[in-house]
C-alpha positions as CSV (number, residue, x, y, z in Angstrom):
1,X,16.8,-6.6,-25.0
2,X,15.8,-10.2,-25.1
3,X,12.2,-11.5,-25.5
4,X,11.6,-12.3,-21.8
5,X,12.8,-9.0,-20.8
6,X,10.3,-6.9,-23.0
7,X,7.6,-9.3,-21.6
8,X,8.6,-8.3,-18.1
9,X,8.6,-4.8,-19.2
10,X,5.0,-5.0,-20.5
11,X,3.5,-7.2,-17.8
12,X,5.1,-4.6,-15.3
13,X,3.7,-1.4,-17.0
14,X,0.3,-3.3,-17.7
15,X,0.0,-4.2,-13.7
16,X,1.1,-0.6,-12.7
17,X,-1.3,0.7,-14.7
18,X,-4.1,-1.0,-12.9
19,X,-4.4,-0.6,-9.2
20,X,-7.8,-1.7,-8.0
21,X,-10.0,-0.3,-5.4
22,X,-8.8,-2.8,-3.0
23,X,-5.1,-2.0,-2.8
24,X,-6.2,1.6,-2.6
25,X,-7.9,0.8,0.9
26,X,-5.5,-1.8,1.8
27,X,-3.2,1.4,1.6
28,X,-5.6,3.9,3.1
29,X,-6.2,1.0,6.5
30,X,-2.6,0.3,6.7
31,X,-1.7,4.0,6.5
32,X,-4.3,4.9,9.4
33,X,-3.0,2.3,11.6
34,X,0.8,3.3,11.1
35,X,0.2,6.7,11.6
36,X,-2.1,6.3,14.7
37,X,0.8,4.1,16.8
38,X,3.6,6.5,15.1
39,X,2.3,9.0,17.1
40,X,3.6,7.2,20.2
41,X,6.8,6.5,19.4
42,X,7.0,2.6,18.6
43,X,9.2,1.4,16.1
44,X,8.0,0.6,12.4
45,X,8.6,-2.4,12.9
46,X,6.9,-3.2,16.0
47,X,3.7,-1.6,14.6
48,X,4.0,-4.3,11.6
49,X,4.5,-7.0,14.2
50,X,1.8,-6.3,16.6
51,X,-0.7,-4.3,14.6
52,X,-0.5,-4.8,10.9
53,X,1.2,-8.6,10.2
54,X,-1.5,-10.2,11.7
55,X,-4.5,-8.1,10.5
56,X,-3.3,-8.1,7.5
57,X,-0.7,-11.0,7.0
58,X,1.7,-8.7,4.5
59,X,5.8,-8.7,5.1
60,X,7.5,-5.7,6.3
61,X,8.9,-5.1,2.7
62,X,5.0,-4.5,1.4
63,X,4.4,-2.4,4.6
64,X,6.9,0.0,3.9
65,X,5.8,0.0,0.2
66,X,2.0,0.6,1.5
67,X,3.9,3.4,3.7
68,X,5.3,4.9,0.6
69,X,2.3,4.4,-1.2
70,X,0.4,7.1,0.5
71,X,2.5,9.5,-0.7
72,X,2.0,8.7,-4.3
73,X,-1.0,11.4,-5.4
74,X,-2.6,8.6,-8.0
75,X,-3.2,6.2,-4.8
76,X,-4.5,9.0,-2.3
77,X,-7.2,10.4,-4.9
78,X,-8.5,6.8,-5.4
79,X,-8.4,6.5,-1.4
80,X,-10.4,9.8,-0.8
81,X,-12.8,8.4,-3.8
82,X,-13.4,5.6,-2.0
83,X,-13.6,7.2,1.6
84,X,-16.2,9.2,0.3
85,X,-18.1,6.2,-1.9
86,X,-18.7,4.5,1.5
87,X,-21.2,7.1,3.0
């Protein structure tokens, strides 16, 4: 591997390490609103467009990745952690 690529490698496994609190309820917000217009039938993409691109101002590609996020155990304790920090 060359220099640059190691670098990459460390800067990537350094900044997945980390995931602040914000991401976490960027994640947990985003996640409530997709699954409350789910519900009733609209399109992914038309709850991006209406509901979450201009709340938010992320592209579809980091919705879907917010959307996959939830599922990730790591992201959904630090959620609840912070859900129940707030009261």
């Amino acid at each position: 591997m060359s220099v640059f690529c190691l670098f990459l490698r460390k800067h990537f496994l350094q900044t997945m390490a980390f995931i602040g609190c914000s991401y976490a309820k960027r994640v947990v917000e985003v996640n409530r609103i997709y699954d409350e217009y789910s519900r009733t039938g609209l399109p992914n993409r038309t709850i991006w467009r209406k509901y979450i691109w201009p709340v938010y101002g992320i592209s579809e590609k980091t919705f879907y990745n917010y959307i996959n996020a939830a599922a990730n155990p790591a992201i959904a304790a630090k959620g609840e952690a912070l859900q129940l920090s707030l009261f």
